[in-house]
C-alpha positions in Angstrom: 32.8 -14.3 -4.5 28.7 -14.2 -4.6 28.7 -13.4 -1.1 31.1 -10.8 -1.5 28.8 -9.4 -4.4 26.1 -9.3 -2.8 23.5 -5.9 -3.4 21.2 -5.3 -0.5 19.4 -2.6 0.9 20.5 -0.3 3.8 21.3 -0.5 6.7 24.6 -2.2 5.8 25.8 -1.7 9.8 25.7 -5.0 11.0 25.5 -5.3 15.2 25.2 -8.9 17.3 22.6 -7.4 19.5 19.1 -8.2 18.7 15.9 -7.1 20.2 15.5 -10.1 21.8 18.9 -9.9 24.0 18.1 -6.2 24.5 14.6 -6.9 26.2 16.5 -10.1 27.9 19.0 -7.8 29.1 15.5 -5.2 30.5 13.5 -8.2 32.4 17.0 -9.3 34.2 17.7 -5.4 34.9 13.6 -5.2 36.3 13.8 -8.7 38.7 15.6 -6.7 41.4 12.6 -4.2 41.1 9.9 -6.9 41.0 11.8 -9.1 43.6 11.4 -6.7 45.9 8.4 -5.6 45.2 6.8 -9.8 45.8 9.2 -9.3 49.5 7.6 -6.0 50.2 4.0 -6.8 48.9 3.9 -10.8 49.2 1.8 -12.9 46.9 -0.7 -10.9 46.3 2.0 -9.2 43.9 3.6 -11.9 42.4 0.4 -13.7 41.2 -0.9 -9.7 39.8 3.1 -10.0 38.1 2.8 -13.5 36.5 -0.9 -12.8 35.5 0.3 -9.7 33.9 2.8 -11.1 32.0 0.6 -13.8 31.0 -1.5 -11.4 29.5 0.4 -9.4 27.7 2.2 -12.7 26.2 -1.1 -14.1 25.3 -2.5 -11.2 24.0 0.3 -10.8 21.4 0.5 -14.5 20.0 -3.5 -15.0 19.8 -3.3 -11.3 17.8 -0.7 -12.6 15.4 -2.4 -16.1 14.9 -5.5 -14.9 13.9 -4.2 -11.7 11.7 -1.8 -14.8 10.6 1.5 -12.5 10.7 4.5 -14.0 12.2 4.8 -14.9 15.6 7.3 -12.4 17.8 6.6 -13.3 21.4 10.8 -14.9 21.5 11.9 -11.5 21.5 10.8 -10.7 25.1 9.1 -6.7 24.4 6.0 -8.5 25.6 7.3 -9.9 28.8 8.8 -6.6 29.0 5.5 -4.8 28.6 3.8 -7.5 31.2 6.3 -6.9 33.6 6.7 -3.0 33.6 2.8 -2.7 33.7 2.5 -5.3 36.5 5.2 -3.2 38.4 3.1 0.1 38.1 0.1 -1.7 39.7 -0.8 -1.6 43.6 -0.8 -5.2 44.7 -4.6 -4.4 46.0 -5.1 -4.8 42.5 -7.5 -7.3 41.9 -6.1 -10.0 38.9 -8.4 -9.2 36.5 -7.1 -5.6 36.2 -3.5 -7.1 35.2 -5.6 -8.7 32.3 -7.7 -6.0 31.1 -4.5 -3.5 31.3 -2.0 -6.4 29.8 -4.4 -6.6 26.3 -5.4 -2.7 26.2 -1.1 -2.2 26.2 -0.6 -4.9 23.8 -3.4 -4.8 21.1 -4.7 -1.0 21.2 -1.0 0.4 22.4 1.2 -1.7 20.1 -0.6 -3.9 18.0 -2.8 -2.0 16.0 -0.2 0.4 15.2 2.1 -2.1 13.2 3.4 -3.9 16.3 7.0 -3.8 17.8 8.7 -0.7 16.4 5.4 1.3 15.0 3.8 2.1 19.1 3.5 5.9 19.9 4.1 6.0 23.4 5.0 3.4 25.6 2.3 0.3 25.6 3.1 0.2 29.8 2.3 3.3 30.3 -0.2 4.0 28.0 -2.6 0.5 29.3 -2.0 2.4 33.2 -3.1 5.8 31.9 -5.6 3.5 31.0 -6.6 1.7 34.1 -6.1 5.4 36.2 -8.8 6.8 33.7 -11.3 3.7 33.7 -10.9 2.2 37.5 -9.8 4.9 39.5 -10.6 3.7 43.0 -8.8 0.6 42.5 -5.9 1.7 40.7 -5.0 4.4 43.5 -6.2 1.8 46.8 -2.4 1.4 47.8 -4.1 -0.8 51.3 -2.7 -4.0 51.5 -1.9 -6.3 54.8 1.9 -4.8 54.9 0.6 -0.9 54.6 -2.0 0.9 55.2 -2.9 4.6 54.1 -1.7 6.8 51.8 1.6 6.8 50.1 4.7 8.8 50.7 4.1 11.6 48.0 0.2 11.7 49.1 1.6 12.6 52.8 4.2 15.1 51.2 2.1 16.8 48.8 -0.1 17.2 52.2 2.6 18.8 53.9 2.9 16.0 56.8 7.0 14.0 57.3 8.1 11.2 55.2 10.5 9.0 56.3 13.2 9.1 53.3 14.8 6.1 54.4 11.9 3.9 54.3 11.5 5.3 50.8 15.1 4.3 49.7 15.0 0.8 50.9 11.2 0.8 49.8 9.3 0.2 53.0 6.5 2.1 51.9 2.8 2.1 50.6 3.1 2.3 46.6 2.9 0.4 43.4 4.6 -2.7 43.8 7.8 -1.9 41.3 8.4 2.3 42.3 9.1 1.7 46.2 12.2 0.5 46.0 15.1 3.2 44.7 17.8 1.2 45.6 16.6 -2.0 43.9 15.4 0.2 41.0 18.9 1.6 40.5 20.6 -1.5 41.2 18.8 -2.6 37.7 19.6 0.9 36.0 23.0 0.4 36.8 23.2 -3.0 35.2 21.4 -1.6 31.9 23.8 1.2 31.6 27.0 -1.0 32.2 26.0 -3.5 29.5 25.7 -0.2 27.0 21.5 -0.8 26.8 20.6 2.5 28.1 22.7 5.7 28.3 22.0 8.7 31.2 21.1 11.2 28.5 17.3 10.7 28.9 17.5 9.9 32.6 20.2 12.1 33.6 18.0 15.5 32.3 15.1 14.2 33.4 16.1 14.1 36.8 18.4 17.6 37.2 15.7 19.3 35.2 12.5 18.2 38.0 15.2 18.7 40.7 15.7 22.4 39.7 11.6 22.8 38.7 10.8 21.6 42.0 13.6 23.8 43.6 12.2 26.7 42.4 8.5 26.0 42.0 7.9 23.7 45.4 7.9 26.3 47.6 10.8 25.1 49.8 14.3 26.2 47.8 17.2 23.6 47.3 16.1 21.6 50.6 17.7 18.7 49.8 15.3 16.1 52.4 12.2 17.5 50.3 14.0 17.2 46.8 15.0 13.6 48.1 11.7 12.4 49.4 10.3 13.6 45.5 12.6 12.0 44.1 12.7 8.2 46.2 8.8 8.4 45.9 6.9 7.5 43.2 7.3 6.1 39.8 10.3 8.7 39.0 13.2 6.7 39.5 11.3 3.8 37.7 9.9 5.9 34.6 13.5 7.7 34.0 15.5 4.6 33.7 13.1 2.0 32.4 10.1 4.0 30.8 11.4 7.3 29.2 14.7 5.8 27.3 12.2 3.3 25.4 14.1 2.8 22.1 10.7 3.1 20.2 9.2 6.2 22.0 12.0 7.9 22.5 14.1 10.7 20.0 16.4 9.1 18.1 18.6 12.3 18.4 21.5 13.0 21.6 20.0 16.6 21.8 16.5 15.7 21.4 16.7 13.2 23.8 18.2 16.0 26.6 15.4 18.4 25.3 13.2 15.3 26.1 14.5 14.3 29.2 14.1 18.2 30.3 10.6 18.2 28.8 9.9 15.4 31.4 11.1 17.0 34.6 9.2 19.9 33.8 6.0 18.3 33.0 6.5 16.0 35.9 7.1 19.0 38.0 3.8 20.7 37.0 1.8 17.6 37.6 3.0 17.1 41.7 3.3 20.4 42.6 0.2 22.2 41.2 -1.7 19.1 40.2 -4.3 17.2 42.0 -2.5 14.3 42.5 0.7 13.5 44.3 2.4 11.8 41.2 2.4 12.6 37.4 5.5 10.5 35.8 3.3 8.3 33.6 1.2 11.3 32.5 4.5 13.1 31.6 5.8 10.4 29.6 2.7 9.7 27.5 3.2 13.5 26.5 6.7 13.4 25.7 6.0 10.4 23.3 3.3 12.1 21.9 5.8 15.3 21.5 8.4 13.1 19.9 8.2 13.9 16.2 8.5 17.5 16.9 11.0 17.5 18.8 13.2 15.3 16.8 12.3 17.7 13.4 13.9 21.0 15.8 16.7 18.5 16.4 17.4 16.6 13.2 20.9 17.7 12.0 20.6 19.3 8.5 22.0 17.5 5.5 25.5 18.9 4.9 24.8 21.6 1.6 21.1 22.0 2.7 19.3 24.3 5.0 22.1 27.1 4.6 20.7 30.9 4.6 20.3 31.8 0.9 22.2 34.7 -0.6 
């Protein structure tokens, strides 16, 4: 009867998932992803991977020891963290960079805003802005001993042929988690069957920059150019694993297709009238900074308020 009796304070929803099954349920979706990317790249990108993760683990369980707050590496957002960072590197990457990008995501990104929960925009993302900003040349040196020269998008956005088929199986020049769509979808598809993600986020997202580029990229609807765009970089990887971030994402349905469209249109702008040939991270890191607006314009209004007054 005391149990029965018992007063607590909302929410009084109770679910069996926990965030430590749903970031389980993310590294399991990402080891397609990252396998491929250790066949593709060799060991040069698993050891960047592992000292990644390493980082970002470490980072979080020395932060909580000394600020002596609870410890919260077993629920797996810092592996996750590690691991999507890692897979946004170039395997020329020297190790260090893994470490220096793992503690920026984790203690400036996450930490120092209240930890899991209180981030922003998307520690990941935010430590590679990061690393693009601060080491340039060796965050966009894609030469390893399996490719040389620039990436698929860099050869697009130059005008010269890509070979979309290469980019679909992911035998191409690129960071070592985005070359692979297949592998990447393989995990998206995993994600979206187990009820972790839905294709709200990545399903705008991707019709939006198809119809920007369609319009904007100076070739109409021609679908081997809107394919190449969309098999090359980080795209494929930012709309499934990056954008539908639980934290950095609206909590609304329609501001999360308003977000979603926001981020093929910002991604758009970036590739076709920006400097460089790729611009998902950039697009990201705006639409987390854009969240809180977007989710007051979408916020459904308490039934009896917000009526037009007599």
């Amino acid at each position: 009867m005391n149990d029965l009796m018992k007063v607590s304070s909302n929410p009084h929803v109770r679910s069996k998932t926990t965030t430590s099954s749903i970031m389980l349920s993310v590294v399991i979706a990402l080891l397609p992803t990252a396998g491929f990317g250790i066949y593709n790249f060799g060991l040069d990108a698993l050891i960047l991977i592992l000292v990644t993760v390493a980082s970002t683990v470490l980072t979080e369980f020395i932060f909580e020891k000394i600020c002596k707050k609870k410890i919260t590496i077993g629920d797996y957002s810092a592996v996750v963290t590690g691991l999507l960072l890692a897979l946004n590197l170039p395997a020329s990457a020297p190790w260090w960079i893994g470490v220096v990008g793992g503690a920026f995501a984790i203690l400036v990104v996450k930490m120092l805003f209240g930890g899991l929960g209180q981030n922003f925009m998307n520690p990941a993302l935010g430590a590679r802005c990061f690393l693009l900003i601060s080491f340039t040349s060796i965050m966009t040196n894609f030469d390893c001993d399996a490719y040389t020269g620039a990436t698929p998008l860099a050869n697009l956005k130059a005008g010269a042929e890509v070979n979309i088929l290469d980019m679909v199986i992911g035998r191409t020049a690129g960071t070592i988690g985005e070359t692979s769509m297949i592998a990447i979808v393989i995990g998206a598809c995993f994600l979206i069957l187990l009820g972790i993600i839905d294709l709200r986020i990545p399903g705008s997202y991707i019709i939006s920059f198809v119809i920007f580029i369609s319009i904007f990229g100076g070739r109409g609807f021609d679908w081997p150019y809107i394919s190449a765009h969309l098999a090359g970089g980080g795209l494929m990887l930012g709309a499934f694993f990056m954008a539908t971030d639980y934290v950095t994402r609206p909590i609304t349905k329609n501001g999360q297709y308003l977000f979603g469209i926001l981020l093929g249109v910002l991604t758009g702008i970036f590739r076709i009238f920006g400097p460089s040939a790729e611009g998902v991270s950039y697009a990201i890191i705006i639409g987390n900074l854009l969240v809180p607006l977007i989710e007051k314009i979408t916020l459904p209004k308490a039934f009896g308020k917000g009526g037009e007054k007599a």
